[in-house]
C-alpha positions in Angstrom: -8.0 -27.3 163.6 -4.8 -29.2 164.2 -4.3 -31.7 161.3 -1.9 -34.9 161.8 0.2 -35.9 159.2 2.4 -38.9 159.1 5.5 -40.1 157.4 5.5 -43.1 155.9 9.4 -44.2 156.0 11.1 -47.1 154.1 12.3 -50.2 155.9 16.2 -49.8 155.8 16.7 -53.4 155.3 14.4 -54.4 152.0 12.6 -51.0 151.2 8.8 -52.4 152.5 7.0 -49.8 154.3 8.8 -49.2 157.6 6.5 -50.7 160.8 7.5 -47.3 163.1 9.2 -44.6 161.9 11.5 -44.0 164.6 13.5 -47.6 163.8 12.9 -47.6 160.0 12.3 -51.1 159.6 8.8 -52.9 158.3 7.1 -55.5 160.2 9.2 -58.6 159.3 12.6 -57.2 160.2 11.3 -55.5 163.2 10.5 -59.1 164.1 14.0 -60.3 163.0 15.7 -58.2 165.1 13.7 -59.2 167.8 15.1 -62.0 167.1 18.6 -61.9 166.7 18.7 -59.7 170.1 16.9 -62.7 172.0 19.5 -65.3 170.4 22.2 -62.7 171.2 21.5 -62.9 175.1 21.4 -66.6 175.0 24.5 -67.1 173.0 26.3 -64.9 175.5 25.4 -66.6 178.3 26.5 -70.1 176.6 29.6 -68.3 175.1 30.4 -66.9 179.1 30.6 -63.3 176.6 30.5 -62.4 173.1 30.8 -59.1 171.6 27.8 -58.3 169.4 30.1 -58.5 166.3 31.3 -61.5 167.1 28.1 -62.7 167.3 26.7 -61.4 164.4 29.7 -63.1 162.2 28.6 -66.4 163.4 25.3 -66.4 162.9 26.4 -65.0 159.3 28.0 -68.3 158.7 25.3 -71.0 160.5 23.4 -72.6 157.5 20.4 -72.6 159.7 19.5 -68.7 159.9 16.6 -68.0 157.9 16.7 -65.6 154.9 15.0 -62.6 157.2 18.1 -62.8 160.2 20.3 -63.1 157.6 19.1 -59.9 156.2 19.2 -58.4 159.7 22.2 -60.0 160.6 24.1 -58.1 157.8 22.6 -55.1 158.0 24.1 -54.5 161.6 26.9 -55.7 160.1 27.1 -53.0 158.0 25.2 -50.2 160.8 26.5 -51.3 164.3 25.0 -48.4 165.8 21.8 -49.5 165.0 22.2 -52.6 167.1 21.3 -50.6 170.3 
């Protein structure tokens, strides 16, 4: 008998319980960075280019991001490579 065990990991942003394990992020920052990576190709387009940093300084500094991009935001500030 072959018994499945699985690992509950820790959102990497805010500790929660993580939504898959393989991106280590709970439900509401899975959905952030949804987010941010639709607002990213949008912004690109408008900008004619932007490098993912330089995107993700500005929308560190618009007063309209909400408290769960913001959270993203500097989190791939802080882990680039986990923008991909």
């Amino acid at each position: 008998m072959v018994k499945e065990y699985s690992i509950i990991m820790d959102c990497s942003v805010c500790g929660n319980a993580a939504e898959r394990a393989e991106r280590n992020l709970c439900p509401i920052h899975t959905q952030a960075l949804l987010s941010v990576r639709q607002a990213y190709d949008v912004w690109a387009s408008a900008f004619g280019g932007i490098t993912p940093a330089d995107f993700l300084n500005r929308v560190a500094r618009v007063k309209g991001t909400g408290g769960n991009a913001r959270e993203i935001v500097e989190f791939l500030q802080q882990h680039p490579e986990r923008w991909k």
